[in-house]
MMTF fields as JSON, N, C-alpha, C and O atoms, coordinates in Angstrom:
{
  "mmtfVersion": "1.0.0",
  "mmtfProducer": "UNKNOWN",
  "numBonds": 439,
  "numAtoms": 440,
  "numGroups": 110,
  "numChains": 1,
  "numModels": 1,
  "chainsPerModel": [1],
  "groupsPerChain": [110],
  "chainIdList": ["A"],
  "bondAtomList": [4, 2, 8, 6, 12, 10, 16, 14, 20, 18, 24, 22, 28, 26, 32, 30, 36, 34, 40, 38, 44, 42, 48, 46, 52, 50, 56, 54, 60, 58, 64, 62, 68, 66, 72, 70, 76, 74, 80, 78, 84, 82, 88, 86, 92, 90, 96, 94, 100, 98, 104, 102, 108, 106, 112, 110, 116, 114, 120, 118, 124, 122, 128, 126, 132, 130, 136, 134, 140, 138, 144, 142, 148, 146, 152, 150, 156, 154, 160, 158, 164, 162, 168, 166, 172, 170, 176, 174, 180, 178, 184, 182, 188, 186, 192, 190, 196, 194, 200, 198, 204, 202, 208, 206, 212, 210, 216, 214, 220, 218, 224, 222, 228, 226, 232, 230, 236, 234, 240, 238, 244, 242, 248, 246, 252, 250, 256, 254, 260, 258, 264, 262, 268, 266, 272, 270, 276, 274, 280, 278, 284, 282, 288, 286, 292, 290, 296, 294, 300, 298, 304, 302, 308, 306, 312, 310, 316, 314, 320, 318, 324, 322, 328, 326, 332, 330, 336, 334, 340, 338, 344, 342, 348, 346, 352, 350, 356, 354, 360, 358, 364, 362, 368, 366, 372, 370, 376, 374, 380, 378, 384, 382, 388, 386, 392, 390, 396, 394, 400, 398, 404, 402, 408, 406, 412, 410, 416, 414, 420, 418, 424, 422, 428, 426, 432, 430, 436, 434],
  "bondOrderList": [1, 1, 1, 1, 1, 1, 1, 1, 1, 1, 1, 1, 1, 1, 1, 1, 1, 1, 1, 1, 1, 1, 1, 1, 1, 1, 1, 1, 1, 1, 1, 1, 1, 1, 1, 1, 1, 1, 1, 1, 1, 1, 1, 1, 1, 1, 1, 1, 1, 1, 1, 1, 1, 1, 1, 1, 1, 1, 1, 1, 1, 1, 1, 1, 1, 1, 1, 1, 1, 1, 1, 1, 1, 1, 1, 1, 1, 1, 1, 1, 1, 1, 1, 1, 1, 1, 1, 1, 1, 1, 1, 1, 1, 1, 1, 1, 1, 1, 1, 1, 1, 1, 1, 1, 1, 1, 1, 1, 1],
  "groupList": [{"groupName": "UNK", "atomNameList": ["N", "CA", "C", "O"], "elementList": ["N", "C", "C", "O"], "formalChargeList": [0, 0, 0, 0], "bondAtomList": [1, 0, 2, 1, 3, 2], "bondOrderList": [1, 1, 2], "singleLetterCode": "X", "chemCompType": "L-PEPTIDE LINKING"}],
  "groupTypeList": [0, 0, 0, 0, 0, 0, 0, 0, 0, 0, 0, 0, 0, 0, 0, 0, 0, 0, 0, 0, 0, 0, 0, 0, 0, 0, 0, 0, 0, 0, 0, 0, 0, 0, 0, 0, 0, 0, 0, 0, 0, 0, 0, 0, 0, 0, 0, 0, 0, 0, 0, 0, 0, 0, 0, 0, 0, 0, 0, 0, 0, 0, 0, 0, 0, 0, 0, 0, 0, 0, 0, 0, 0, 0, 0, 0, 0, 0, 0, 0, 0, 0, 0, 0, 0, 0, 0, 0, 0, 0, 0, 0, 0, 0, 0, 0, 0, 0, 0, 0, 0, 0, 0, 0, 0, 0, 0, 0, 0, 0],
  "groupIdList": [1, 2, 3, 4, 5, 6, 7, 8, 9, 10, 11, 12, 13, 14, 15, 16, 17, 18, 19, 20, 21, 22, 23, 24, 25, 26, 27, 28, 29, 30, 31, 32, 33, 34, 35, 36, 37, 38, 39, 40, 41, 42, 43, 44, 45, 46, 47, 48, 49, 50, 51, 52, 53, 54, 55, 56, 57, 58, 59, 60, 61, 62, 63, 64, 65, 66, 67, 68, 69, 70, 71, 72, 73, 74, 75, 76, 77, 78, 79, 80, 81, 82, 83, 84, 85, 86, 87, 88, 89, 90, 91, 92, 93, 94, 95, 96, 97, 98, 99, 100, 101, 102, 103, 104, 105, 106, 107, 108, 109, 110],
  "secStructList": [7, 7, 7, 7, 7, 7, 7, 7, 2, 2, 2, 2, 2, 2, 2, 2, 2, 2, 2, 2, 2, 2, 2, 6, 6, 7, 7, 2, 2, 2, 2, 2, 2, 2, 2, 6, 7, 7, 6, 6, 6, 2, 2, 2, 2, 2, 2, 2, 2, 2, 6, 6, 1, 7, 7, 7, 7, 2, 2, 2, 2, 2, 2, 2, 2, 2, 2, 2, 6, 7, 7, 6, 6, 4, 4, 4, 7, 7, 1, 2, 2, 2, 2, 2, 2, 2, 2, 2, 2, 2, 2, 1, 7, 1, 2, 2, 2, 2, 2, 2, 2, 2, 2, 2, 6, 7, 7, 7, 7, 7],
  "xCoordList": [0.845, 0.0, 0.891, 1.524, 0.958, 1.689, 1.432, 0.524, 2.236, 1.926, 1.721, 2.293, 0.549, -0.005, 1.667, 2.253, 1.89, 2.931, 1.897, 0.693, 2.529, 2.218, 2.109, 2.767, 0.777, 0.956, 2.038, 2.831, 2.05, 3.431, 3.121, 2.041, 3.961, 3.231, 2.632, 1.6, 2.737, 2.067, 0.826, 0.008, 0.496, -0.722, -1.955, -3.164, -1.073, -1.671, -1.823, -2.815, -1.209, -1.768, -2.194, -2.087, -2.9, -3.895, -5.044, -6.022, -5.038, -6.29, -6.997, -8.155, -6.33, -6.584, -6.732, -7.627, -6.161, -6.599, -7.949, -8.535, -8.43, -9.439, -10.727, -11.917, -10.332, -11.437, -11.856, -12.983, -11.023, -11.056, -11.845, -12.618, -11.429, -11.717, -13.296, -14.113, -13.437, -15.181, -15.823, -17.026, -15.476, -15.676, -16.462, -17.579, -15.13, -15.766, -16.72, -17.505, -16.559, -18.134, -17.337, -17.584, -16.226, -15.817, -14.82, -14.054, -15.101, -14.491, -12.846, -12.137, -12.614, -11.04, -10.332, -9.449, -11.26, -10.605, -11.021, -10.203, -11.883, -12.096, -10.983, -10.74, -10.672, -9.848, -8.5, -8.134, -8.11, -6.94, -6.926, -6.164, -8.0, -7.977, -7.87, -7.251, -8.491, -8.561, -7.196, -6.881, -6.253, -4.81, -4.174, -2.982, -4.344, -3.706, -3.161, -2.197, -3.262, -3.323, -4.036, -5.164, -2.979, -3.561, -4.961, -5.014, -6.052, -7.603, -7.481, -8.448, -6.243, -6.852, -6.144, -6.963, -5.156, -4.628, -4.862, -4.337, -5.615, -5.949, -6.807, -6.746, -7.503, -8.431, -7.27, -7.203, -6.389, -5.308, -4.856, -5.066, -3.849, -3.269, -3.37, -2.43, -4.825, -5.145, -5.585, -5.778, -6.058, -6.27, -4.753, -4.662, -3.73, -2.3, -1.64, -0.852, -2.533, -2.04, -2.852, -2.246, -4.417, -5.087, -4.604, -4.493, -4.459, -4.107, -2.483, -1.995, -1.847, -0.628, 0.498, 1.505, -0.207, 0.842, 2.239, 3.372, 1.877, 2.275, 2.732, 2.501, 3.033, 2.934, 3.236, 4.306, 2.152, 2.36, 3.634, 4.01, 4.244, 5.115, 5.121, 4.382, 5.712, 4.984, 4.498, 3.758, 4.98, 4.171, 2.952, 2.204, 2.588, 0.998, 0.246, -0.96, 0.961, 0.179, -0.47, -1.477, 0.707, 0.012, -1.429, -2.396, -0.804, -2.059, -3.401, -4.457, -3.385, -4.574, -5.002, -5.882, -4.446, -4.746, -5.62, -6.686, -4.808, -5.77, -7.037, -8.002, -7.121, -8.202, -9.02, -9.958, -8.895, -9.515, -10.221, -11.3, -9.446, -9.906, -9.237, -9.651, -8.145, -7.267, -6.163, -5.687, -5.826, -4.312, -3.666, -4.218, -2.234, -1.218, -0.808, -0.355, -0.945, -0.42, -1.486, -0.966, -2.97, -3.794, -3.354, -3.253, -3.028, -2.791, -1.158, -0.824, -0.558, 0.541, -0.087, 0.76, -1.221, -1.44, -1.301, -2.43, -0.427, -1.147, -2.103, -2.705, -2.609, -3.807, -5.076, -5.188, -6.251, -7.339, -7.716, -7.829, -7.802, -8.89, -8.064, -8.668, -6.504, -6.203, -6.348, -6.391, -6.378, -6.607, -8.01, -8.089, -8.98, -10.21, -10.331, -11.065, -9.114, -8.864, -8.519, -9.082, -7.762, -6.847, -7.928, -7.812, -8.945, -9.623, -10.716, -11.177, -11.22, -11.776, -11.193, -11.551, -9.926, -9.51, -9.267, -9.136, -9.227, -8.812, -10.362, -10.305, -11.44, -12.135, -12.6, -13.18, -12.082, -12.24, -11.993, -11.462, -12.612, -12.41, -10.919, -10.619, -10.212, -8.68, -9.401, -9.197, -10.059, -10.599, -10.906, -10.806, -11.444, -12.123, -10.995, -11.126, -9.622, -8.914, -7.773, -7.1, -7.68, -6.975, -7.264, -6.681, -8.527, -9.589, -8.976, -8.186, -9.511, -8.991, -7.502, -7.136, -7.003, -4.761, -4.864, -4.314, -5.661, -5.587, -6.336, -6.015, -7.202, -8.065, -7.266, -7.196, -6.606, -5.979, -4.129, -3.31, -3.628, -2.727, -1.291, -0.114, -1.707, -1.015, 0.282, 0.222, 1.067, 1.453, 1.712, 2.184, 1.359, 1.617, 3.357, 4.251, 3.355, 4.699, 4.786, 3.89, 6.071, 6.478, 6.847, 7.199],
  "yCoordList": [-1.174, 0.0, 1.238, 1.538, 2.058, 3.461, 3.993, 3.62, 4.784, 5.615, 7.266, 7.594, 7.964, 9.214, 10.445, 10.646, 10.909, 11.502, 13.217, 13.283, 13.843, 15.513, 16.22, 16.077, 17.224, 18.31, 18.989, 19.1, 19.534, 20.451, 21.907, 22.42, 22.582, 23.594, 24.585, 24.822, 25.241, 25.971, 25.833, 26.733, 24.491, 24.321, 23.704, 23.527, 23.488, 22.962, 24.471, 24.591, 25.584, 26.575, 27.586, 28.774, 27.093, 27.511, 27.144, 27.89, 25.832, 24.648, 25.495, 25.865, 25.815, 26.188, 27.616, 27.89, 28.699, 29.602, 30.037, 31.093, 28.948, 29.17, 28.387, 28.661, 27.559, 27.175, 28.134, 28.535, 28.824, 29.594, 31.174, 31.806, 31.534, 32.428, 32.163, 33.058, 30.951, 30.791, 30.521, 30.381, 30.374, 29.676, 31.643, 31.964, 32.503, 33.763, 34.458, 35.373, 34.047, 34.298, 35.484, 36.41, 35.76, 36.447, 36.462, 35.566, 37.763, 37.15, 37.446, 37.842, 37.168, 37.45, 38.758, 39.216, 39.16, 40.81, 41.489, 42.166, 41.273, 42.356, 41.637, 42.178, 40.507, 39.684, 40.527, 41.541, 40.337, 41.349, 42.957, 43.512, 43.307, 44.714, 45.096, 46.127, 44.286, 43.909, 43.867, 44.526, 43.149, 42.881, 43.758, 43.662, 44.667, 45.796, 45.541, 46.302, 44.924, 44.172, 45.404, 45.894, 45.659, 47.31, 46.32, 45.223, 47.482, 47.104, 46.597, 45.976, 46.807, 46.377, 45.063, 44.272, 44.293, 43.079, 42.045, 41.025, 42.637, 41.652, 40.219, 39.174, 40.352, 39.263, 37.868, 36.647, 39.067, 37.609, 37.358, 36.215, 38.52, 37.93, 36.683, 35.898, 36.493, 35.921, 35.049, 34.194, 34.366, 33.745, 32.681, 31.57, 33.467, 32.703, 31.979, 31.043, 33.102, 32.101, 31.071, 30.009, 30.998, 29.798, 28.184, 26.985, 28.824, 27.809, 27.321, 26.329, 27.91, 27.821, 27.859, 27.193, 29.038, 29.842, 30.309, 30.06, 31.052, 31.394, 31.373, 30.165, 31.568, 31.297, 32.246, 32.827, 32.703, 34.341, 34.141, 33.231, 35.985, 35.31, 35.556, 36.537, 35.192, 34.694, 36.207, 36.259, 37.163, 38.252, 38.66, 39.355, 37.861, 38.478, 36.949, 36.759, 36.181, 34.928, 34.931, 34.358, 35.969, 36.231, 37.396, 37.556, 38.122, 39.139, 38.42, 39.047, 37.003, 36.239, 35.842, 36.545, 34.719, 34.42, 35.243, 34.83, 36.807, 37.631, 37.636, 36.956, 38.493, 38.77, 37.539, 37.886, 36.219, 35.257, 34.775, 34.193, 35.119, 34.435, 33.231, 32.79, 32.484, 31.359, 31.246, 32.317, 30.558, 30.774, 30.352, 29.75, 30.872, 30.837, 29.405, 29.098, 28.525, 27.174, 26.398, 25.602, 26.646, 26.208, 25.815, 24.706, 27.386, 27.333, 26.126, 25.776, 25.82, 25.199, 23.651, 22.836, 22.949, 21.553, 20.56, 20.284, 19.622, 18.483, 17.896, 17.519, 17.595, 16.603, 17.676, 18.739, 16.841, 17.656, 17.537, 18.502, 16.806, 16.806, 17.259, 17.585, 17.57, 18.088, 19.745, 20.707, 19.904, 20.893, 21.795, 22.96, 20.789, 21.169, 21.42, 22.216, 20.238, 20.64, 22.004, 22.548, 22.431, 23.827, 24.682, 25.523, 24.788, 25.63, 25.83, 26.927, 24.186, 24.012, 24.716, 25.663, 23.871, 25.057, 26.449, 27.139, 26.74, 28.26, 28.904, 30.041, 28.369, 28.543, 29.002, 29.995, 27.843, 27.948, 29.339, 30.284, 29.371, 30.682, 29.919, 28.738, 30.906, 30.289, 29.521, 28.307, 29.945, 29.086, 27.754, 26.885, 27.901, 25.966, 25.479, 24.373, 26.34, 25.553, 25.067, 24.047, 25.895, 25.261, 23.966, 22.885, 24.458, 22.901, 21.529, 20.61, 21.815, 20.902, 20.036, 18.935, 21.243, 20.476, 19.961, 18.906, 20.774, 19.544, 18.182, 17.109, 18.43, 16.958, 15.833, 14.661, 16.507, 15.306, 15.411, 14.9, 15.926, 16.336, 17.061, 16.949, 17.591, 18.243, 19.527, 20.631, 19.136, 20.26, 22.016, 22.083, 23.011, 24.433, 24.492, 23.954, 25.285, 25.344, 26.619, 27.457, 26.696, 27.86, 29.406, 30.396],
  "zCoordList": [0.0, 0.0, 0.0, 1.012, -1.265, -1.256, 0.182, 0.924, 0.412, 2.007, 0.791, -0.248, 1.694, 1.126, 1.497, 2.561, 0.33, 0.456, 1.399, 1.647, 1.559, 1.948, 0.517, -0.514, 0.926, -0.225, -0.165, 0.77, -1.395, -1.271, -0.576, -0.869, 0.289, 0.982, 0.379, 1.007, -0.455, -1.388, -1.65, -1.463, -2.195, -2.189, -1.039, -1.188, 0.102, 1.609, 2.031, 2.749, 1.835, 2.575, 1.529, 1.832, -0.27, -0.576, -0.326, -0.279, -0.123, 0.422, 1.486, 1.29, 2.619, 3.581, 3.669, 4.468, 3.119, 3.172, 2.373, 2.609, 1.25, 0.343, 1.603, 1.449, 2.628, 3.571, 4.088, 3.796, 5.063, 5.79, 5.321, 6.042, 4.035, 3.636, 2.845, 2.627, 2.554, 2.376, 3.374, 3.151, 4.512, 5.87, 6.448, 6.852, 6.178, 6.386, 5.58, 5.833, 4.934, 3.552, 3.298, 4.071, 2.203, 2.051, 0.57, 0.215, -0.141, -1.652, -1.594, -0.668, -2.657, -2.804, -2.524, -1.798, -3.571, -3.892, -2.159, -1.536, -1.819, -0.66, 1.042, 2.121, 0.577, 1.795, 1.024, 1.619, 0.358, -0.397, 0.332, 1.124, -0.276, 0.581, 1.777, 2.042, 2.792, 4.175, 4.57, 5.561, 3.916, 4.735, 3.981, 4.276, 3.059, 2.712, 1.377, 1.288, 0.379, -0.6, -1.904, -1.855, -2.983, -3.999, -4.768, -5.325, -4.405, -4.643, -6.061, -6.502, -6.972, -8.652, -8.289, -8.756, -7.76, -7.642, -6.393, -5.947, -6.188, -4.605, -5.107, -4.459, -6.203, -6.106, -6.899, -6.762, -7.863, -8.775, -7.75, -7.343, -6.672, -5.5, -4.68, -4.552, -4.0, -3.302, -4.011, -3.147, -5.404, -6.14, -6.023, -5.502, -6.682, -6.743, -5.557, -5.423, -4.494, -2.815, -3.066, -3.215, -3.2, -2.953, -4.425, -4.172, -5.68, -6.62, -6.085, -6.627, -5.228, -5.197, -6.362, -6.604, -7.012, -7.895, -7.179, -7.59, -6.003, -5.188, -3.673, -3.614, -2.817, -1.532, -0.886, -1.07, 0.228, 0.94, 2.025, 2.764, 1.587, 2.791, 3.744, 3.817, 5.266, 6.698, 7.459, 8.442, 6.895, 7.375, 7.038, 7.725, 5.091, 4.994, 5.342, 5.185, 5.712, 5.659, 7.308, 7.725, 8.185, 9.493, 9.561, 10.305, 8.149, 8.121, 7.551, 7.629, 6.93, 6.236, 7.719, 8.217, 8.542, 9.399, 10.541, 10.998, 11.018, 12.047, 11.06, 11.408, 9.619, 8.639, 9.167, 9.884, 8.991, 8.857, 10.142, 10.253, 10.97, 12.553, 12.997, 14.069, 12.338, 12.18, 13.083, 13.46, 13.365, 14.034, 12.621, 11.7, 12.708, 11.319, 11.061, 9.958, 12.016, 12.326, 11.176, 10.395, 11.094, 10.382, 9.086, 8.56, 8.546, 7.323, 6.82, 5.688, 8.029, 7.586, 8.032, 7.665, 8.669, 8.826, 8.213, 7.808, 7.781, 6.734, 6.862, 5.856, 8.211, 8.574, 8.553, 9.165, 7.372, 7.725, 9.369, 10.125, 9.557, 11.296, 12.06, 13.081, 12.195, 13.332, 12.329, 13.096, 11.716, 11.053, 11.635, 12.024, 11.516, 12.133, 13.652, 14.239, 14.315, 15.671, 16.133, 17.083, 15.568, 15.694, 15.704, 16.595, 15.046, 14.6, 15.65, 15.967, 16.346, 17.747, 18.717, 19.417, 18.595, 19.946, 20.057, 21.069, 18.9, 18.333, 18.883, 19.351, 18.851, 19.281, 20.84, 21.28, 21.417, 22.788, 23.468, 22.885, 25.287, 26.146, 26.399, 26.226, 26.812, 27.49, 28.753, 28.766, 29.616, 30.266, 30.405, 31.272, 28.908, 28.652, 27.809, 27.285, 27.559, 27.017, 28.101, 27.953, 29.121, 30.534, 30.657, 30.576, 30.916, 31.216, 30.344, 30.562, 29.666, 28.402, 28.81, 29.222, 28.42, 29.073, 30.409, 30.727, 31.347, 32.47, 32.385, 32.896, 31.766, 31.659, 31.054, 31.426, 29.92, 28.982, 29.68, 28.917, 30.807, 31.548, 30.79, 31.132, 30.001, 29.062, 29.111, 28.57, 29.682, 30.603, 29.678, 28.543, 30.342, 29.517, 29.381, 30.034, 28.372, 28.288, 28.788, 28.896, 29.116, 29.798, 28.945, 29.586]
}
């Protein structure tokens, strides 16, 4: 049985930024503008991040992520479901995510 190789990153964090960004009900061109992206090229822009023409680099890919509501880690996951995890916990109050690390005894890092 072949073992599933990894996407190549380029296109694992167009995958994911094209979730995320339909996830916000939100089009290209105006997620472009949002992170500061010139209003006539934002929609090819963000187009070339998601086909993985391209790949943003780690300063606008942090500006996709705040835009988006994501942690930056998302956009780099190979695994869909921990993918979806991230996004759970990304969710969470810090509160219920304490909770959480102690339950499963997880220790915080320092």
């Amino acid at each position: 049985m072949p073992s599933k190789q990894p996407e190549p990153t380029n296109n694992l964090i167009g995958k994911r930024l094209r979730e995320a960004r339909v996830r916000a009900d939100l089009p290209q061109d105006k997620l472009g503008v949002l992170i500061g992206l010139d209003e006539g090229s934002s929609s090819a822009r963000i187009s070339r991040y998601e086909t993985g023409i391209h790949e943003p680099a780690l300063a606008t890919a942090q500006k996709l992520a705040e835009m988006l509501n994501v942690p930056l880690c998302y956009f780099y996951c190979e695994d869909d479901e921990i993918a979806e995890l991230i996004l759970a916990l990304h969710a969470l109050k810090k509160s219920e995510l304490h909770k959480l690390l102690r339950q499963f005894e997880i220790p915080k890092a320092s």
